[in-house]
C-alpha positions, 0 to 999 in steps of 0.5 A: 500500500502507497499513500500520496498526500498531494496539495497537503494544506492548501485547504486544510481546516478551512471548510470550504470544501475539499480540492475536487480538481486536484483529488479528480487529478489523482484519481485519474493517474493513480490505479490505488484507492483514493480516500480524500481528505481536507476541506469538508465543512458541511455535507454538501461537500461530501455529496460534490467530492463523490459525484465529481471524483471517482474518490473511494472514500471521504476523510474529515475530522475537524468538522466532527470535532468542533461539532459544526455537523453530526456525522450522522447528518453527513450519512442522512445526507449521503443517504438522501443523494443516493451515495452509500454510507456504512451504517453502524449495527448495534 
């Protein structure tokens, strides 16, 4: 396994959406999964990475943190605009 961090910073922490140019960039030239991360600030901006980027995953952790979204309402959403989500079963 390989990990590539490209662009690191360039929008990191800043919420207003992850790099969709660069990520649709690496997506298109590597052959590996590719988990995009950095930039999310509200769930629109998940729903914009998966339906312009083959990106297999979406990374976010400051937006949790600081409690500006419910992850729960990331997957209401992802699950509203027909993109999977991994549920919990408990």
């Amino acid at each position: 396994m390989r990990i590539l961090k490209a662009g690191r910073g360039v929008r990191r922490g800043r919420a207003r959406g992850y790099d969709i140019e660069l990520i649709d960039k690496v997506c298109k030239l590597v052959s590996l999964p590719v988990i995009a991360s950095s930039g999310a600030g509200r769930p629109e901006h998940f729903e914009e990475l998966f339906e312009k980027t083959t990106s297999q995953a979406a990374l976010a952790s400051g937006i949790f943190h600081r409690k500006q979204v419910a992850i729960e309402a990331v997957k209401a959403h992802l699950d509203k605009t027909k993109h999977p989500v991994r549920r919990i079963v408990q």
